[in-house]
N, C-alpha and C positions, 0 to 999 in steps of 0.2 A: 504494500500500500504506500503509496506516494503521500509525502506530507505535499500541500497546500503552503505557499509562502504568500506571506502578505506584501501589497504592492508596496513600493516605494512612498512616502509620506512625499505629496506635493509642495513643488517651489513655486514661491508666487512670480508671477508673472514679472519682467523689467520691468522698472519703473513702479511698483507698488510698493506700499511700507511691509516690513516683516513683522514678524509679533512682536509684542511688546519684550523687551529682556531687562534686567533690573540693572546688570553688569554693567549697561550699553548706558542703562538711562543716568547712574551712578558715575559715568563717565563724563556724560556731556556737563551733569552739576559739578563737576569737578573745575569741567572747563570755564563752567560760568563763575567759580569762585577763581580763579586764576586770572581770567581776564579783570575780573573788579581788583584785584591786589594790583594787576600791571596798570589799571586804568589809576588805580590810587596814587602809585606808586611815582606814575606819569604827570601826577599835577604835584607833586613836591619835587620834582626836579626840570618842568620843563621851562620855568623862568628862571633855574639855578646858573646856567653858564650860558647865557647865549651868546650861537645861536648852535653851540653843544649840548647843551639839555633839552634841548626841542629835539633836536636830529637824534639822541640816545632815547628820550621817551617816544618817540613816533618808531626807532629804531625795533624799540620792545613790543610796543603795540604791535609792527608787523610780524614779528617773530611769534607771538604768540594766536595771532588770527591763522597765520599757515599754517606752524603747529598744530590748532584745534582740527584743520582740515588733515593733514599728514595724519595723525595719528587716529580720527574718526574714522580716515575712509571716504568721507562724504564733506558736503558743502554747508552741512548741518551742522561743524565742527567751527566752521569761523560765526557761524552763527549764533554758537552757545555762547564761546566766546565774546563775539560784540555785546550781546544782550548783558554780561556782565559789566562788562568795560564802559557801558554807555552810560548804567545805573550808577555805578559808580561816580561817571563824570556828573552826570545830573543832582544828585547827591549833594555832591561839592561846591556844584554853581552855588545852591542856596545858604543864603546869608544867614549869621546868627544872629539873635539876639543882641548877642555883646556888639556886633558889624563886624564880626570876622571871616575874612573872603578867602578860600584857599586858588579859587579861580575867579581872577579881577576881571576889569573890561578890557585888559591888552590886546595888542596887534600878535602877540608870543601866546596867548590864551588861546585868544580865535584861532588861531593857527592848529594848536595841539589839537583842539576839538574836531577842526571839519577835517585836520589833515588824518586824523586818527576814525571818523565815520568815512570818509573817502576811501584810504587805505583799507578798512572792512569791505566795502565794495568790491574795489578792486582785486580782493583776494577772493570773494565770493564768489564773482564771476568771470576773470579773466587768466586764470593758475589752470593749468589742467591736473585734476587730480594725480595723483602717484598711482603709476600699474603696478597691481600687489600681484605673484606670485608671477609677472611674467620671467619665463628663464630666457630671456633675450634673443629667442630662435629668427631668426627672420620669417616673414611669409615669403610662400611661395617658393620652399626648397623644397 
């Protein structure tokens, strides 16, 4: 008597979401608390040395939007990432009580801010992702 196997568990389709995974999702908050640390991190040093703490905080900013993408796999990874990074900055606009500003109204402020939502852009949509597992074969041998 022949055993019966059961079929293969279906792959969804390109371009659909996969199930949810706790792993996957624990990663992307990972990313979103990283970006807010570089987003914070970015307004106490990008009026520090200009126009060297603008160019090292936008520096990190990029490094860490690619990164979200490298390391996710997907375009979903720069996106955990800014969504940190922005709160972060938004955050910080707001004045205290006391008038204590960590981001004033400079020409070095505005800068960090649109040049660091720009730079999310741009790594969103213009980086082509990283091929994971290809072994370099050419087509067509």
């Amino acid at each position: 008597m022949t055993q019966r196997k059961n079929p293969p568990a279906p792959t969804p389709p390109a371009g659909l979401a996969a199930p949810f995974n706790p792993g996957r999702a624990g990663a992307y908050l990972l990313l979103a608390v990283i970006g807010a640390l570089v987003g914070a991190a970015g307004v106490l040093v990008h009026a520090a040395w200009i126009p060297g703490g603008l160019l090292l905080a936008l520096l990190a900013t990029t490094g860490v939007f690619y990164g979200g993408m490298y390391a996710m796999g997907t375009k979903a990874g720069v996106g955990a990432s800014a969504a940190g990074w922005i709160v972060s900055i938004v955050l910080m606009t707001v004045s205290r009580p006391e008038g204590d500003l960590l981001i004033g109204g400079s020409l070095v402020s505005y800068a960090y801010m649109l040049g660091g939502m720009g730079l999310a852009v741009i790594c969103a949509t213009m980086l082509p992702l990283p091929q994971r597992g290809s072994d370099g074969a050419r087509l067509g041998k």
